[in-house]
N, C-alpha and C positions, 0 to 999 in steps of 0.2 A: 343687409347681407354683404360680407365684406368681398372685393374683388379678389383677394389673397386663395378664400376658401372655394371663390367659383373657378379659378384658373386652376387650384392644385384639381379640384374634379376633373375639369376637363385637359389637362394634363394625361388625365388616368386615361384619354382614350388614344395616348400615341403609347402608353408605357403597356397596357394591355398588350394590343399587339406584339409589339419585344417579348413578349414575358413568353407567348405563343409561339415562338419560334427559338425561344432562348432552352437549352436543355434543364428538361426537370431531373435526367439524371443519367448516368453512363452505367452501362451493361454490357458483362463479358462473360462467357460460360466458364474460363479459366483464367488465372493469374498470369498464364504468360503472354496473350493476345491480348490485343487494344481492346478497349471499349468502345461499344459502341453508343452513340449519344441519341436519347430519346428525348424529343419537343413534345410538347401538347399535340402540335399539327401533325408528326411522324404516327405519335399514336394514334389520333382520330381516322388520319389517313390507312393506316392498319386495320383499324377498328370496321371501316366499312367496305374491305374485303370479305370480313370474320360475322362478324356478326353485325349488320344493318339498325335492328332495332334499336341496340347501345352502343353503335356510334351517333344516331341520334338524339338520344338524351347525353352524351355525353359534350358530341358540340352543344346542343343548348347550353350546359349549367356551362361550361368550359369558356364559349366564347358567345354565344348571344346574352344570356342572362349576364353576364357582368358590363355591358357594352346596352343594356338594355336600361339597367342599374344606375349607370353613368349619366346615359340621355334623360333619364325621368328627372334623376338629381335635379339635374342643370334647368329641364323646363319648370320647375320649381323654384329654381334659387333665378333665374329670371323672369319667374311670375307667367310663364306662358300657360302652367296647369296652377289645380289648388295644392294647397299643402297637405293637403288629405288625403293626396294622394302616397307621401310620403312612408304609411306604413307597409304601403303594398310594395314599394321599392325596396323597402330594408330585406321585406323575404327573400329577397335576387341575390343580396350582398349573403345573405346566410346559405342559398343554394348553390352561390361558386364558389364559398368554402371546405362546401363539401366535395367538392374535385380535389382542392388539396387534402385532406382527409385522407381520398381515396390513394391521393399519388401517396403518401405516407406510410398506409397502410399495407401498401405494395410494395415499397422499400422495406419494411420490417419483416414481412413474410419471407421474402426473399433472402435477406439479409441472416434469418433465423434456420432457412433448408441448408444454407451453406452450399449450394451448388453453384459456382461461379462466384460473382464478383459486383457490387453494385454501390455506385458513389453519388451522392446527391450532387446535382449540377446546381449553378449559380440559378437559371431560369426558377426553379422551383421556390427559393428564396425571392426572385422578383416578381412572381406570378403571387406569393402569400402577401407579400407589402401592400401588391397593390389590393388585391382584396380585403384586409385590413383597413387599405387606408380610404377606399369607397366605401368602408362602412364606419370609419369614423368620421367621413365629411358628411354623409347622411345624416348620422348622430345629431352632429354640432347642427345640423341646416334647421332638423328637426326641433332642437334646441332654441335655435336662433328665433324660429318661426312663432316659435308659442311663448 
């Protein structure tokens, strides 16, 4: 296992974070006020004013499953679990994809009523990388393994 591919994983657990506080995107009800910027965290933290139940499945997939994803990787690529364990990791990488998913499909909705104003924030491109790229270092580990 090369040291390259276990640093970029756990790399992925300071860049997570950022990604979580970075905006997935700006919202404004009208074109001539500011926008306002929406985090992962701003939402989750909304989320369990509103409704409790999904705010909890959506921190899980949001921020444990991908941080969860990360740790198995790594006790794998340093031999601390089996490699067999590695299929049941890859479903993590596929379950906080679908957060982005969800943030996308709420931009197009939005986007498509036309009431207001809505701009994809930088965060949301660095929240998709990194989940892309824990599921390419899974890949390659998976790879490597067998």
């Amino acid at each position: 296992m090369s040291v390259t591919l276990k640093l970029a994983n756990l790399s992925l657990l300071i860049l997570f974070p950022i990604a979580w506080f970075a905006p997935l995107l700006r919202a404004g009800l009208l074109p001539l006020f500011s926008l306002d910027e929406i985090s992962t965290i701003t939402a989750i933290q909304s989320l369990w004013k509103k409704d409790v139940f999904l705010a909890l499945i959506v921190t899980f997939f949001a921020l444990f499953a991908p941080v969860i994803k990360v740790a198995g990787t790594a006790l794998v690529q340093f031999e601390f679990i089996s490699d067999k364990a590695l299929s049941t990791i890859e479903i993590l990488g596929k379950l906080s994809m679908a957060d982005v998913f969800l943030v996308a499909i709420y931009i197009v909705v939005a986007k498509g009523v036309g009431i207001g104003r809505i701009e994809t924030g930088w965060g949301l491109y660095m929240f998709t990388a990194c989940v892309l790229a824990s599921m390419t270092i899974t890949h390659i580990t998976k790879r490597q393994l067998s």
